[in-house]
N, C-alpha and C positions, 0 to 999 in steps of 0.2 A: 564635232567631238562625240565620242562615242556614247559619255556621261549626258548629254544632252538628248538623248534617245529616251522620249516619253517612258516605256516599258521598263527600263534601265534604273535610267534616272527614281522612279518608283520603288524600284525593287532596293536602290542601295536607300532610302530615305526609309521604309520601313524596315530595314536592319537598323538602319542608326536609331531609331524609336524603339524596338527589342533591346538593342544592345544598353539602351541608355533610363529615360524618361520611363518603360510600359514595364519596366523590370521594378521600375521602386514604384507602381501603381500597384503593380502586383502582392507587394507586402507593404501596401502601406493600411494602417487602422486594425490591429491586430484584434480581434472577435477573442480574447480571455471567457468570457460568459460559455462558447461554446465548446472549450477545452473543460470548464467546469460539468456541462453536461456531460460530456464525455466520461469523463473521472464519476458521475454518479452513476449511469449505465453501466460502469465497469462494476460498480458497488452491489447493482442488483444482479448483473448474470455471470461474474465471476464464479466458476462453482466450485472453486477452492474458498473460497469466501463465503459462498453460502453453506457449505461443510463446516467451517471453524464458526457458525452461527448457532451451530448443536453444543456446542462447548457450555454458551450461556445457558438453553436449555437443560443441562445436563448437570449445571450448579446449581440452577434455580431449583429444580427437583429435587434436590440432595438438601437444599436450606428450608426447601417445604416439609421434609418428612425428618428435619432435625429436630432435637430439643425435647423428644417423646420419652417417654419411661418405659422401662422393657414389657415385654410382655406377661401379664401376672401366670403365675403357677399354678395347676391342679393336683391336687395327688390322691389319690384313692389307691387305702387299701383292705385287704379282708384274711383272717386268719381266723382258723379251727383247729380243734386236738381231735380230728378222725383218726390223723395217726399214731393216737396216745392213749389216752386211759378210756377217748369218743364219751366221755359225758357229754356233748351237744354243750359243749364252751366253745365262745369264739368272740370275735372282735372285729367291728366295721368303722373304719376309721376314713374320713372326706377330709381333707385339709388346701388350704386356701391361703397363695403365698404373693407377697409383691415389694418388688426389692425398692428402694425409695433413697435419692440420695442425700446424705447431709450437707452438700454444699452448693451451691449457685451452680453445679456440672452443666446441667441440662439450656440453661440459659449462657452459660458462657460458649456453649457449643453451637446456637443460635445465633450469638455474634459471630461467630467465625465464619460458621456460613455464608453470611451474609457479605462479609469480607470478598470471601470465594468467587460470588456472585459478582460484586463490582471490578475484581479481578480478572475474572474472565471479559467483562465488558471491554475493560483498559485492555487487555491483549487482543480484542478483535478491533477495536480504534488503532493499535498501533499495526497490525496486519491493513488497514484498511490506507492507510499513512504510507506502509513501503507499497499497496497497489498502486495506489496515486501515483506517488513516484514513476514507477515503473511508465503507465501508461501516458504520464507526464512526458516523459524524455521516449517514448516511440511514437509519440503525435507529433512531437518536434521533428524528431526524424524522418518521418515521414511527410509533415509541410515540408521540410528541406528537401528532399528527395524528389517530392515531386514538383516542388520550383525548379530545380536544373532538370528535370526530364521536359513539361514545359518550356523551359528556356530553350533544349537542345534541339528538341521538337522544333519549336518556330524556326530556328535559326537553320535546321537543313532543309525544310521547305521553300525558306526563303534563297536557298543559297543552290536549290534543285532549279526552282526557276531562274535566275539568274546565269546557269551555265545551262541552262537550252535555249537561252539568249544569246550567250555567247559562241554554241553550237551551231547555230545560225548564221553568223557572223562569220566565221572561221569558213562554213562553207562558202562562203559569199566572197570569201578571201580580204575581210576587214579586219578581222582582229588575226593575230599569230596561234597556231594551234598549241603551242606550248602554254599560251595564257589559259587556253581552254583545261590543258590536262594541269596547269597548276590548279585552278579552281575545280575540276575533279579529285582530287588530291584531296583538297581543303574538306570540299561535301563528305566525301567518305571517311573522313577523320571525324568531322562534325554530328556525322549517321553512329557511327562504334560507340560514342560518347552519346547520343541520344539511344541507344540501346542497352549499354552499362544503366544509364538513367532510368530507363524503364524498367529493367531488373531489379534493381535495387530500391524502387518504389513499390512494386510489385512485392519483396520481400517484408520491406519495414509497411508495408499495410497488412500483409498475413498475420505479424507478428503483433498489431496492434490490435489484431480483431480478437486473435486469443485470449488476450490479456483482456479487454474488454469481456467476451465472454460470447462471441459471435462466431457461426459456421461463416469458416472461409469462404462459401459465394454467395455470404450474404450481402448485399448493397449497404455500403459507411460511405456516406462522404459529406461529414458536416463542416459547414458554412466557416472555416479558420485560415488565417494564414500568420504568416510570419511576421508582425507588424517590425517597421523600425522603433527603435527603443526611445524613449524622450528622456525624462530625468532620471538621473539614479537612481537607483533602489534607497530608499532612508531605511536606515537600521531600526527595527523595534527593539522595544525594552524588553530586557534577560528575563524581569519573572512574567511578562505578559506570554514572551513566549513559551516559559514551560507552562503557564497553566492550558498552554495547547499541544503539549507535547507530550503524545500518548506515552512515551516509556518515562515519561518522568511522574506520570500518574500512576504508572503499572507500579513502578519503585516504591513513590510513596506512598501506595495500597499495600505493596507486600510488608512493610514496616507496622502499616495498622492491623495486619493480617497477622503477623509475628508476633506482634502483643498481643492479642487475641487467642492466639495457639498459648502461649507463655502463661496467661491468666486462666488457659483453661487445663495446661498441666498441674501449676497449682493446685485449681479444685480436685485434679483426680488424685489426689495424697490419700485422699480416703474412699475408701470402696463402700461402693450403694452398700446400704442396712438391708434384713430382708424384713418383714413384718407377717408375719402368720396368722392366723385363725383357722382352728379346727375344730370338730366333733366328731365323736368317738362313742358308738352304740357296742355294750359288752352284754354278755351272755354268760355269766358264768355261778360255779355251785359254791352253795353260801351255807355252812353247817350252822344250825342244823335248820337250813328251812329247805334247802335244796337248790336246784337251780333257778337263777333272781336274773331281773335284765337291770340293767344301767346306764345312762347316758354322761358324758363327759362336755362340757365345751371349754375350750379354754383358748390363748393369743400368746405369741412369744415372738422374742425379738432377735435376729442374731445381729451378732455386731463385730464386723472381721475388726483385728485391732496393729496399726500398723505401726511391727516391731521392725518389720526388714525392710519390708515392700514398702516405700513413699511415693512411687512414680519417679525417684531421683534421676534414671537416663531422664524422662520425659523432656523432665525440667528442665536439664542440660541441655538437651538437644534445641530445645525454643529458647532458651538463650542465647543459642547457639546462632539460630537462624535467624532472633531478632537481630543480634552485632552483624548478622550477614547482610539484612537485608540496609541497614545504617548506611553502611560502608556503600553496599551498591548505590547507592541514593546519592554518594558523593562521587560516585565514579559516571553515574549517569548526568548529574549536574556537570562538571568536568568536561566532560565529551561533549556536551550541549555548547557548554561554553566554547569550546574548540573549535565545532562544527559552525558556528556561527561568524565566531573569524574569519576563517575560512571559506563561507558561503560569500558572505559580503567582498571580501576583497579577491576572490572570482570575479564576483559580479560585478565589482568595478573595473576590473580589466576586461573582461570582456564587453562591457557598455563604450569606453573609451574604443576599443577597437572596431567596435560595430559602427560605431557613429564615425570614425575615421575613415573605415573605408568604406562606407556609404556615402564620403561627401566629398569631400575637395577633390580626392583621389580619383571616384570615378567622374568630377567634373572636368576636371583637365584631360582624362581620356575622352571624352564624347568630345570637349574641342578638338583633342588634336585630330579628332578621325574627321570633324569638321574639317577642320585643315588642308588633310589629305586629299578629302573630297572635293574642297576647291581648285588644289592645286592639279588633278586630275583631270577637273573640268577645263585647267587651262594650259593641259600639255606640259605641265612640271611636272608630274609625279607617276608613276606606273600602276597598274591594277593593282599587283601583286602587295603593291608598298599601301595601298586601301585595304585588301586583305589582309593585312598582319595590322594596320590598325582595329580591326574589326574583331583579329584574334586576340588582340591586347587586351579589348574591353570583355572579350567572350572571358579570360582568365581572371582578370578584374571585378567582373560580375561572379564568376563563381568563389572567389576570395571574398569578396562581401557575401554573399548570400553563405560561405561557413561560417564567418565571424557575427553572423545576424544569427546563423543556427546555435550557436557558441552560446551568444548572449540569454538566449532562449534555454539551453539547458541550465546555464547559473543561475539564472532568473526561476529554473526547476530547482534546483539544488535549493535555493532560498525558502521554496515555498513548502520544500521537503522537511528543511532544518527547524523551521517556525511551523510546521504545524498548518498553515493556514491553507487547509482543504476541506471545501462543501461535504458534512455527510458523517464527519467523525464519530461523531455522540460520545463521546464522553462521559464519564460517569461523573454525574455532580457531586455526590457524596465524598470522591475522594480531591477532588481537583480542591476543594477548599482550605 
């Protein structure tokens, strides 16, 4: 029998070990730790990322030089009658002015900044939350991607030697040449699909290196694959996950932020005081002793007085924006809530499918191609009918390795919705 040919015989035993057993060695003991270095790498050479890192800069600086009183006044002035009666009368006046406020202005503008500050923080956690994301679901796609390039790979090398075996054969006039150009057939269907494979690994690693923050020929290739899944995902608790969930911090920062602004329209109801001191050196003719010098000093207060002007838009306006930002707080809990639903029972569907067709599914394929194979070895069954068991499992394997890739994105979706990625920072002051 033909199966019983050393060289042969070899060749279909390591397809049945591709097709079967080296496929779930390949994604078995999924490396998580190195998807997290990943996700931190992207944290440092993202450079849209390290551009929205000017933002906090740019509040911090603004809450350092807040809270100051304006800048004090000089005024000098000097006045003669040369062009009047010129008796050498005149008048040299220095005065000395700085406006001061009567209410907490200066310090409640202090708070706000500082507000600003933790604000920006919470918006560059929550930017750093959808990178994760991002970079999350194109390392998945790309361990998938290049498991079936691998896969398709082996399988037309294995299936190139196999018909210059059978090429051999057919000249020898042992097998039929039809068998031969069906297994040509098969290789070059097997080759289009190892080359789509490469393509598209090729593509989703460009795309991952971007996002990361890497010149496309730089060398990526950390240590991950696609493990099978074990237990379900267990739900965490609602408020553990907002206190990881940057927009839920951002929200209720703008709330603290809103009262802040609100208390410090209040204070502006009244306009800084100004507070003066001058002195005033005169020159002038004093009958009957003549021309006398005279010096003046004196301090005055002005005090604008608010008949019209209250700051009333102000007010309104930060009341306005505090019931805004309330409201958002409940539309961003909401959506949290919703999202979570929804992540989880993703993710239970796609664990239940993952774990299906990685198990009984593909065991009753590898027997039956067993089957095949014996029944081949003993004159019951055709090449052709070993080939299409072979293409059974090649469709079988790439059906589990999308519903493994599947699992892998919900299992992102999850870690997207909770929050739970290395490197956020969070601002503590508001998460409390």
């Amino acid at each position: 029998m033909l199966l019983r040919h050393p060289m042969f015989a070899r060749s279909l035993c390591l397809i049945s070990c591709a097709l079967s057993g080296g496929f779930f060695m390949s994604v078995s003991g999924a490396a998580e730790s190195s998807r997290d270095e990943v996700i931190r790498l992207a944290f440092e050479n993202n450079r849209e990322l390290r551009l929205a890192t000017l933002e906090i800069d740019r509040a911090r600086a603004t809450q350092r030089w807040s809270g100051r009183l304006d800048n004090p006044e000089l005024e000098v002035s000097y006045s003669d009658d040369e062009a009047g009666l010129d008796e050498n009368e005149g008048t040299l006046a220095v005065a000395f002015s700085q406006r001061f406020p009567l209410t907490a202005r200066l310090r409640h503008e202090k708070s706000l900044r500082q507000w600003q500050v933790i604000l920006a923080e919470a918006e560059l956690a929550e930017r750093r939350r959808e990178l994760a994301y991002q970079v999350d679901l194109a390392l998945v796609e790309w361990l998938a991607a290049r498991s079936q390039w691998e896969s398709s790979r082996e399988l037309a090398a294995l299936n190139e030697e196999i018909l210059a075996f059978l090429t051999k054969q057919a000249e020898a006039g042992e097998v039929s040449k039809l068998t031969v150009i069906q297994t040509k057939l098969t290789g070059q269907s097997i080759s289009q699909q190892a080359t789509r494979n490469a393509a598209a690994q090729k593509a989703s690693l460009l795309h991952l290196k971007q996002l990361v923050g890497l010149e496309p020929n730089t060398g990526f290739n950390p240590p991950a694959a696609l493990g099978r899944p074990g237990s379900a995902l267990a739900e965490r608790d609602f408020a553990e996950v907002l206190a990881h969930r940057p927009d839920h911090v951002l929200a209720l920062s703008r709330i603290d932020e809103a009262g802040a602004e609100a208390t410090l329209a209040h204070a502006k109801r009244w306009e800084d005081i100004a507070v003066e001191a001058f002195a005033e050196r005169e020159r002038a003719v004093d009958e009957p002793g003549g021309l006398e010098r005279n010096t003046f000093l004196g301090i005055g207060v002005s005090i604008p007085l608010p008949l019209r002007q209250r700051n009333q838009e102000g007010i309104a306006q930060a009341n306005i924006n505090r019931e805004a930002a309330s409201r958002e707080l409940e539309a961003v809990q909401f959506q949290i809530r919703s999202e979570l639903a929804e992540a989880y029972q993703q993710s239970r569907d796609a664990w239940g499918l993952a774990r299906e067709t990685g198990g009984e599914v593909m065991d009753l394929a590898e027997h039956n191609l067993t089957e095949f194979r014996q029944a081949y070895a003993q004159g019951q069954a055709s090449l052709i009918e070993v080939q299409r068991a072979q293409e059974q499992i090649l469709e079988l394997r790439k059906a589990s390795l999308d519903a493994l890739s599947a699992w892998h994105q919900a299992e992102a979706k999850v870690r997207y919705v909770t929050g739970a990625y290395p490197g956020l920072s969070l601002p503590s002051d508001s998460a409390k």
